[in-house]
Every structure is written in C-alpha cells, then in structure tokens.
C-alpha positions as CSV (number, residue, x, y, z in Angstrom):
1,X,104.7,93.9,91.7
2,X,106.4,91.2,90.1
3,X,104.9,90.2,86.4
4,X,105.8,87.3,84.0
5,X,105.1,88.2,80.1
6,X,105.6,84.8,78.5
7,X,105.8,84.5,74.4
8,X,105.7,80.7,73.0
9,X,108.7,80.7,70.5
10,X,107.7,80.4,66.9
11,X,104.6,79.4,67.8
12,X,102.6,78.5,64.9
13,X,105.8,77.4,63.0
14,X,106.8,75.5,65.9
15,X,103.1,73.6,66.2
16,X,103.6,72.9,62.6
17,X,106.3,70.8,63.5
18,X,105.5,69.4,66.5
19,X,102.2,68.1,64.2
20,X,104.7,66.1,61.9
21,X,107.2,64.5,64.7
22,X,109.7,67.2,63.5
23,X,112.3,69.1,65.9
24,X,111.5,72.8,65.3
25,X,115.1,73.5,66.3
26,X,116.5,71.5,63.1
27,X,114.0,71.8,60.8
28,X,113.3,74.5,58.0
29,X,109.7,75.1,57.9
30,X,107.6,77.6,56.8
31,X,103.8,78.4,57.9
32,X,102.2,80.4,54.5
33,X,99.7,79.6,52.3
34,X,101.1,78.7,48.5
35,X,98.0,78.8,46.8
36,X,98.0,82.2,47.2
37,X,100.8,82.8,45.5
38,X,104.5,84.4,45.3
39,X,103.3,87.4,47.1
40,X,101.1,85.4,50.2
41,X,102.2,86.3,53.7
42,X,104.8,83.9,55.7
43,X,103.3,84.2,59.1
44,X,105.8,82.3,60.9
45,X,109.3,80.4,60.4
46,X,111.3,77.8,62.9
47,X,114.1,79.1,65.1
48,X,116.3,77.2,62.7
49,X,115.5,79.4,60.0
50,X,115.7,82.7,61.9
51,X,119.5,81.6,62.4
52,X,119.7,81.2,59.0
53,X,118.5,85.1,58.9
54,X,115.3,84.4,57.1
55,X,112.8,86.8,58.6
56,X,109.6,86.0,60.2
57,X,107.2,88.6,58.2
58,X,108.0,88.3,54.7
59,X,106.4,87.0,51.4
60,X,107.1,83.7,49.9
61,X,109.0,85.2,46.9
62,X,111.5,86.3,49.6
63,X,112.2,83.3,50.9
64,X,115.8,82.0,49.8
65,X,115.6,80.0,47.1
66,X,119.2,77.6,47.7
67,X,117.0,76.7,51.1
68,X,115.0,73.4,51.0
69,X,112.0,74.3,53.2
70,X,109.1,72.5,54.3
71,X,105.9,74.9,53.5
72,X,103.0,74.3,55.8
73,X,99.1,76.1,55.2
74,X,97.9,77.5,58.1
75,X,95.2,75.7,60.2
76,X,94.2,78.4,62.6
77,X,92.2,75.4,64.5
78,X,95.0,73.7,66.1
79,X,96.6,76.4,66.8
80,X,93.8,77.8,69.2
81,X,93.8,74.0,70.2
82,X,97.7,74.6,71.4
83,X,97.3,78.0,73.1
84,X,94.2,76.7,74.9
85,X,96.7,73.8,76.5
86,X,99.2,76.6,77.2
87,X,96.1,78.7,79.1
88,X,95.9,75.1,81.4
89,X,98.9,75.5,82.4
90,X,98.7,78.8,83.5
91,X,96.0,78.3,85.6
92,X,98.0,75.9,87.8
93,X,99.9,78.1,89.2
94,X,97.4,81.6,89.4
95,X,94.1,82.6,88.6
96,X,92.2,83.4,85.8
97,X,92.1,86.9,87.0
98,X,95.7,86.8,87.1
99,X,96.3,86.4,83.5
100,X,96.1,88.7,80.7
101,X,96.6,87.5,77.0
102,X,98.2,89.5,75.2
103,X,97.6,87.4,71.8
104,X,97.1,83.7,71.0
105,X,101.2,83.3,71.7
106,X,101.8,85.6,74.6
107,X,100.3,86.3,77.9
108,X,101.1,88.3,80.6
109,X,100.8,86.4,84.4
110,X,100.7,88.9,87.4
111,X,102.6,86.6,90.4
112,X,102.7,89.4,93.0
113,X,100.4,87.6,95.2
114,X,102.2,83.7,94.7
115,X,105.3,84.8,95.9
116,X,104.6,83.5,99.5
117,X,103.2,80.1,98.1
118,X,105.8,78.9,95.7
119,X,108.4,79.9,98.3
120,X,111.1,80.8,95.2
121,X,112.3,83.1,94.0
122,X,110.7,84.7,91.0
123,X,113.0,83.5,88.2
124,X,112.5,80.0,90.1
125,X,108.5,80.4,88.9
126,X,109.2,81.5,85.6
127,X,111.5,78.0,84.8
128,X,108.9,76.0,86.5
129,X,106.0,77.7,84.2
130,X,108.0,77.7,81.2
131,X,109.5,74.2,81.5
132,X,105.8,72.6,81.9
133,X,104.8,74.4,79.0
134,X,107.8,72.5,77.0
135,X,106.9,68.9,79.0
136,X,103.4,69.2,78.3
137,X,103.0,70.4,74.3
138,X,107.0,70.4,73.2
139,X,106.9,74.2,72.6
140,X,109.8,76.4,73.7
141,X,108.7,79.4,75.8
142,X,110.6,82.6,76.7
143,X,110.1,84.5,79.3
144,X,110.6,88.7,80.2
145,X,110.1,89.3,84.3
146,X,109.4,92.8,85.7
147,X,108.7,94.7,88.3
148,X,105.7,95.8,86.2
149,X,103.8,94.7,82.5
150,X,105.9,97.1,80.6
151,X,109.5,96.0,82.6
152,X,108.4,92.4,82.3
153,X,107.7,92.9,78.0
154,X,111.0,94.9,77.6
155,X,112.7,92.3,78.9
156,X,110.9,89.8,77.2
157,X,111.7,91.4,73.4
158,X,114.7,92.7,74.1
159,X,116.8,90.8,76.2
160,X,115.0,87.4,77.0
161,X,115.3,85.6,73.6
162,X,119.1,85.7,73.7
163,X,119.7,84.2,77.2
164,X,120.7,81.0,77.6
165,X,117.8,79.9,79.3
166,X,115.1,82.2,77.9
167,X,114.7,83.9,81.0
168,X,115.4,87.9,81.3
169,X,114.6,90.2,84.5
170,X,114.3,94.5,85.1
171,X,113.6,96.0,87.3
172,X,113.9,100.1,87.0
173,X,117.6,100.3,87.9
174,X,118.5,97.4,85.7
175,X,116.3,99.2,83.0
176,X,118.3,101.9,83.1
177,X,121.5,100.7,83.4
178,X,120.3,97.9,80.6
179,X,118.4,99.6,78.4
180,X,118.7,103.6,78.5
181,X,121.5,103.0,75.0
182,X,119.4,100.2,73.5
183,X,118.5,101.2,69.9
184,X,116.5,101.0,67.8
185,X,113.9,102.3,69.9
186,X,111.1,100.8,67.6
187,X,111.7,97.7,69.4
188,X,110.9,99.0,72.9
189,X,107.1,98.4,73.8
190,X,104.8,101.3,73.0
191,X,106.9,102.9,70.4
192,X,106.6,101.8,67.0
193,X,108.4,103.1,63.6
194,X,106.0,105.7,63.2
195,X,106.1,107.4,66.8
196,X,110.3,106.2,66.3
197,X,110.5,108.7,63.1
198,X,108.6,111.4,65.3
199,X,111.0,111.4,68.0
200,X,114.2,111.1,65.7
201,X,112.5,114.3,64.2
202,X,113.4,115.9,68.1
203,X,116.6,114.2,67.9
204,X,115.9,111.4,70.2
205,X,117.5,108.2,69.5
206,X,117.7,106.5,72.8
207,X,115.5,106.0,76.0
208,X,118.2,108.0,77.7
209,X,117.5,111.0,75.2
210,X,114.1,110.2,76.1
211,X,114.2,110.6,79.5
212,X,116.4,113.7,79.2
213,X,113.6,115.8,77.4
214,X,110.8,117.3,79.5
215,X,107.7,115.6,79.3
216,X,106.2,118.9,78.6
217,X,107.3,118.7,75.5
218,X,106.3,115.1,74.8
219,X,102.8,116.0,75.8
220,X,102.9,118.8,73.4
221,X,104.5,116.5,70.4
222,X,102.2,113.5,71.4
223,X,99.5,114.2,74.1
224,X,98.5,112.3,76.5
225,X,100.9,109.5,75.0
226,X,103.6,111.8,75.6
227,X,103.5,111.2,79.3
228,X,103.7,107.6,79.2
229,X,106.5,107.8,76.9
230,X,108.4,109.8,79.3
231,X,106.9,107.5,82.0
232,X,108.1,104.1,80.1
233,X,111.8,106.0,79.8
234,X,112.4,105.5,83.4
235,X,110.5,102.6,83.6
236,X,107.4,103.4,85.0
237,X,104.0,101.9,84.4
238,X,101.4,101.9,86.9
239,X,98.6,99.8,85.4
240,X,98.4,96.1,86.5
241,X,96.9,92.9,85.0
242,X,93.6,93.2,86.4
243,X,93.0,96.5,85.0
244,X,94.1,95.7,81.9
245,X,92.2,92.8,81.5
246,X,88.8,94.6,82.4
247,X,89.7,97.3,79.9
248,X,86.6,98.0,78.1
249,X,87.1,100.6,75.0
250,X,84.4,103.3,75.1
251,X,84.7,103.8,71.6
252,X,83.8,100.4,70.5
253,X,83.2,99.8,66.6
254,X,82.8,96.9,64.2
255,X,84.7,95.9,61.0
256,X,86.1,93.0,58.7
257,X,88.7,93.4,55.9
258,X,90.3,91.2,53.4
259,X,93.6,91.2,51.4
260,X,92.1,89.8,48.1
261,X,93.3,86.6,45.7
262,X,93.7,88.6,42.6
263,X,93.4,91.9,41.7
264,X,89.8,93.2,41.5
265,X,88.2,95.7,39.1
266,X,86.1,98.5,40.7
267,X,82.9,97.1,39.2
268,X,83.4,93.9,40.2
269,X,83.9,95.1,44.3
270,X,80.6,95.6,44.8
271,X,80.0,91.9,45.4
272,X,82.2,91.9,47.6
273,X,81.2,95.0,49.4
274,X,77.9,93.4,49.3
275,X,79.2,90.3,51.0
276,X,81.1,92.1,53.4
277,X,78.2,94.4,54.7
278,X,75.6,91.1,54.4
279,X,78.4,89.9,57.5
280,X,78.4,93.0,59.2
281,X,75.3,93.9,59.3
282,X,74.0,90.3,60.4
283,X,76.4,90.8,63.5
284,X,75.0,94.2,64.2
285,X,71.7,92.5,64.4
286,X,72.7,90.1,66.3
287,X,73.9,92.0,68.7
288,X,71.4,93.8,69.4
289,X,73.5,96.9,68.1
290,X,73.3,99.8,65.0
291,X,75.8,102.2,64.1
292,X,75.5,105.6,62.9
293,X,79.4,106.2,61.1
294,X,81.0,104.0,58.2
295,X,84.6,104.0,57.5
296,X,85.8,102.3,54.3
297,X,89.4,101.4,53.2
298,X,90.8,100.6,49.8
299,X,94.1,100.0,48.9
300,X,95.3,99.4,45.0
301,X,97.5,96.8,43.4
302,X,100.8,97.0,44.5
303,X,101.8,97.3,41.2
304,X,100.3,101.0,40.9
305,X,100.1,101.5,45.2
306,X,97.7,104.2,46.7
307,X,94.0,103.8,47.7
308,X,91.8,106.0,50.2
309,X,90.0,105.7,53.6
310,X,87.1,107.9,54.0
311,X,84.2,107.9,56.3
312,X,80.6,109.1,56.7
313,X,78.1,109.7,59.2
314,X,74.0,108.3,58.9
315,X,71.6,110.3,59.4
316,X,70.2,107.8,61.7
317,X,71.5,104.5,63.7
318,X,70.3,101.7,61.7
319,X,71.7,98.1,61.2
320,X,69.9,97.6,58.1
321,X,71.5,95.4,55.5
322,X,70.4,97.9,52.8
323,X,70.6,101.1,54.0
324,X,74.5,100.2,54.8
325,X,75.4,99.3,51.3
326,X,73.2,102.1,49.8
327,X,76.0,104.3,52.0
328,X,79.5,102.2,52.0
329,X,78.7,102.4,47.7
330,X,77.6,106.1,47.3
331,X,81.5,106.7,49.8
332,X,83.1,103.7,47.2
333,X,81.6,105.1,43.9
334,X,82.5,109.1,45.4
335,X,86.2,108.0,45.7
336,X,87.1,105.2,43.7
337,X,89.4,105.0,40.5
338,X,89.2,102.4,37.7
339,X,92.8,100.8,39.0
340,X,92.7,97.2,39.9
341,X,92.0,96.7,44.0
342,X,93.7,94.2,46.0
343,X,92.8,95.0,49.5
344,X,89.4,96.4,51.4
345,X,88.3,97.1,55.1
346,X,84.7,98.3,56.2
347,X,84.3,99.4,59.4
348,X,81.3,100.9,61.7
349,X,81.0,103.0,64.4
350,X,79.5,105.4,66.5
351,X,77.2,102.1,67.9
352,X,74.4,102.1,70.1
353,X,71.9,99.4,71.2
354,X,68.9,98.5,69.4
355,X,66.4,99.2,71.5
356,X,66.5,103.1,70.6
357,X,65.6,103.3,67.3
358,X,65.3,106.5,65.5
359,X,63.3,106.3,62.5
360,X,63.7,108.2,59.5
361,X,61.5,110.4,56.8
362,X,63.2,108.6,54.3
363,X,62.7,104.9,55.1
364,X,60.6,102.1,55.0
365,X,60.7,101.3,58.9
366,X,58.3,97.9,57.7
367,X,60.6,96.8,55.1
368,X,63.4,97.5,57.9
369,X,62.4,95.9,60.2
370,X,61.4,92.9,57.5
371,X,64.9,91.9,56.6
372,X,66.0,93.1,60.1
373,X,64.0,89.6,61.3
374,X,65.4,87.6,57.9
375,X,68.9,88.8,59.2
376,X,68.4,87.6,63.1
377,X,66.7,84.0,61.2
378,X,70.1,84.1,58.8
379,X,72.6,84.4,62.2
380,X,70.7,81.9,64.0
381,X,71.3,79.2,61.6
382,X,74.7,80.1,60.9
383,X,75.7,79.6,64.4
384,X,73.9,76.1,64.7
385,X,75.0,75.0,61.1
386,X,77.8,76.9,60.1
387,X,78.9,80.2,58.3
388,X,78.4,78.8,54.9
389,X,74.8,77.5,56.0
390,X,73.1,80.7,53.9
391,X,75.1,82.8,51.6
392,X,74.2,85.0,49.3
393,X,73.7,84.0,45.3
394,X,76.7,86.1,44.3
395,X,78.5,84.7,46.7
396,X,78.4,81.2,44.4
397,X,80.0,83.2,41.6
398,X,83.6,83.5,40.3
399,X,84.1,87.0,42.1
400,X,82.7,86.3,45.4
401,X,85.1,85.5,48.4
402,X,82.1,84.6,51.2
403,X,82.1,80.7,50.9
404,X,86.1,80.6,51.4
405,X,86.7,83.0,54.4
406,X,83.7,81.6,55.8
407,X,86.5,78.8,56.1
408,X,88.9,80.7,58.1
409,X,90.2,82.1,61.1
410,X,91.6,85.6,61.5
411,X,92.2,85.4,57.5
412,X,93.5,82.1,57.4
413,X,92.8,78.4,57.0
414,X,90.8,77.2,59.9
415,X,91.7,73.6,59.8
C-alpha cells in the first residue's frame, strides 16, 4: 500500500493572503475575528509568523504586541471555495473513491493502484500533486507518504513540514529507526495529551517504550484502543482508504454548541436553549429522525471556570420541539448555578427513524404532531430562502444569538 496524506500549509491564513495579492511567506497575517474581542480564537497564522514563534491556536490578546499584523475575519465561504479547487485536483490523478478527507485542509489519497500508470516513483507523484496544487490556487502543500494511513500522517506531522521540499516518507523500518525516540508522543497520530498523561502514568515516554510493553497491558489500561496503540508502535495499521471512507458510526447522534459573545446569566440562557433546540429539533424532523437521550454542556466564565455535562433519557423517541426543551430545562434548571455562562452544547442521541413512533400517556400526540408539520413547513423554507427566513421572536431580542450564527459556517463568518 502506498498512501499520500496531504495538509495545505496555513491554509485559511494562507487563502487570506492569497485573497489580497499578498505572499503568505512574507506577510504577517492573522485569520480571527476582532469584534469578538481580546479573548476570540486565532484560527490560523502565516508561515512567516510561525517563524516568528507566534503559535497557531491562541487568543488575540496573545498575539505580540511589537508585531504589526494584518487581522483578517474569517469567511468560511471561500475557504470551502479553495478546498473544493484542491478536491479537482485530486481527482486528476485518482478516484473519488480513492480519497478520504480528513478535514477541509487535509486529505488522505490511497495511490496503491496508480503506481503502474504514472510510471514514477512514489515521491515523484506526490511533487507532481503537490506542485499543481501550488500552480493552480498559490497554496503551499506538504506532503507525509506511507506504506499505510497512519505511516503516511506520521510522516506528514512529524517529519514532512521540515524538509526542504515538503515531502517526508516511512515505511515500518524507517518508522522505527525514525521515530521509535520521537517525543513528545502527543504529536504522534492517535495519541493525544490526555491518553500521553496515561501512558507517562506507566512510564512510557517514547514509541519505543511503547512497543516494549505487552499489549496485554495496553488492552487492560485502554481497551480495545490499547491494541492499536501497541499496533501503531511498530507501525502497523491495517485499515485502508476505502474503509475509512465508508465508515458509518453506529452510534450516530445530533448536536450544536456555541462559545457565547459575553457572558450570560442563567435566566437569560433559556433563549438560547430555546433557539438551540428550535434548530435541532427542526433537523430531527427533517430527517425523518427522533431521539430518545439529551446530553447538555455548560461551561462558566473563565473568570470563575467549571460548568457540568449531564444527560437524560425520554421516556419515549420524540422530535418534538416542546417536549425537548421541557427536558434540556428541567436537566439546565436541576444543575445550574447563578455564575455567568460563556459556553453551551446540546446534543441528542439514542436516534431512531420516524416512522416508529411510540406514543406516550402523557402527551398530546395531535398537538405533536401539529407543530411537528409547522417544523417540516419551517425547514423547507429555510432551505429555499435561507436560515434566517423564520426565526423565532426572541430571537430579534438583545440576548438571542439565532439571526448571527445563522450567518456562519462551523462557528464562524460565512462570507
């Protein structure tokens, strides 16, 4: 197997720049959203920064101030619009079922099967790839080769971004040889700080310490993750593109969450619990789905800290619009404390299709299934006319949040 896992350098940062006729190498810009304030978010910075050592996740009030920087809001759109061009340019040179994307600025390309075709050798591909993605939309692209997907992302975050030509192979022996000392071992794929703090807790520092404690004891530590832990110290993976790409979770749930603009008093959270749930349960309807658990999420003002995340079972499936905030605001009001909120996340599960309906004693199933039809009339306009199409009347208030992340994309500014 021979896999390419391809990452566009400082993507959104470097699509900022390439908007303004600006070199992303010599300029210092910043993609984060000022109007939110000191504390918003940078979400991406130029290569020249990073040389300068600022960091890429950071807040604005981080940022060094003796640095004149160019601070650019996110617009979620044309970045989408750039990764889409990058997704082209893939598919000249294999399918679509040869490609797995891993998030908007990295994708993994299975070439196994184009070895015959290109007639070069596999480095050879990956320069072609990566130099049309450079001719064709001016954005710098490293590349990690392996002999599988978790060879080919190692050598992408580890060892490709500081080769001269962005290009970094493993196979297992060069893994080994490579990588077996590399530290810290948060930055190998698969094992982040938490899992990193668990296995300094055993006195493993290093893949090699890794792969020199028996996997029985990794199972019995981390279970079933424990074996591909001891797998990935040697090396090893044996799922491919394809599979991953038809992955379908069995435990599937819905959710939205949102890091507020100011701190929020408990009272005043119940519009936007309301808001949130009006969304949620609108996309239940529509698709055809209703849950039967809730999960909710709330985390205090930094300036205090702390929060909780609790969940609940129904005693039925429903999608209903009221029945949902009747239960996320009996679990809010059961848990909450009068300390100012700055961050929420609802989230159902436990979802089944709407064509079995269980009713209950204790509702009206005509009143249900009322606003279930005012909820399928609400999505349907929305998607011809836009989110903000219908809102609710709170949502037109000082407190409400709907009308301006009906505006973005994954939390930020869609334009």
């Amino acid at each position: 197997m021979k896999v390419l896992c391809i990452d566009l350098r400082s993507f959104y940062a470097s699509v900022e720049c390439i908007l303004r006729g600006l070199d992303p190498q010599e300029t210092n810009l910043v993609v984060a959203d000022v109007s939110r304030g000191e504390g918003s978010i940078v979400l991406a910075v130029t290569p020249k920064l990073k040389k300068l050592g600022v960091k890429s996740r950071c807040r604005i009030f981080e940022l060094p101030k003796e640095i004149d920087i160019i601070f650019a809001k996110p617009r979620m759109k044309k970045y989408i619009e750039f990764s889409s061009k990058v997704y082209e340019i893939y598919l000249k040179y294999v399918s679509e079922e040869d490609i797995h994307i891993y998030s908007i600025d990295e994708a993994f390309l299975d070439l196994t099967s184009y070895l015959n075709y290109y007639k070069l050798p596999i480095e050879g591909i990956a320069k072609k790839i990566i130099d049309d993605i450079y001719h064709t939309t001016k954005i710098e692209a490293t590349c990690g080769i392996g002999d599988n997907m978790f060879l080919a992302k190692v050598a992408l975050d580890c060892l490709a971004k500081n080769m001269p030509n962005r290009i970094a192979y493993l196979n297992q022996e060069l893994f080994i040889e490579k990588m077996w000392d590399y530290h810290p071992l948060n930055k190998i794929w698969g094992i982040g700080t938490g899992i990193e703090k668990r296995l300094n807790k055993m006195n493993i520092y290093t893949l090699r310490e890794l792969a020199n404690t028996p996997q029985e004891i990794l199972e019995e530590e981390f279970g079933i993750l424990g074996k591909e832990l001891y797998e990935h110290a040697y090396g090893i993976d044996y799922s491919t593109v394809k599979e991953v790409r038809n992955y379908q979770p069995t435990n599937k749930s819905l959710g939205y969450g949102q890091v507020l603009f100011r701190d929020y008093n408990y009272k005043e959270m119940e519009v936007i619990l309301l808001e949130m749930i009006d969304d949620l349960a609108t996309e239940l309807v529509m698709k055809k789905l209703q849950c039967q658990l809730i999960h909710l999420s709330i985390s205090y003002t930094s300036k205090v800290g702390g929060g909780f995340s609790r969940q609940m079972s129904l005693p039925s499936p429903t999608n209903s619009r009221t029945v949902l905030f009747e239960a996320f605001k009996k679990l809010y009001y059961q848990y909450v404390q009068d300390i100012p909120i700055r961050k929420i996340q609802i989230r159902v599960g436990k979802l089944s299709n709407e064509n079995y309906m269980q009713t209950s004693l204790f509702t009206d199933s005509e009143k249900i299934e009322k606003e279930r039809r005012l909820l399928e009339a609400i999505g349907q306009i929305k998607a011809r006319y836009g989110k903000n199409a219908v809102n609710l009347a709170v949502s037109h208030t000082e407190v409400g949040t709907q009308l301006e992340r009906n505006k973005l994309i994954g939390g930020h500014n869609a334009e």
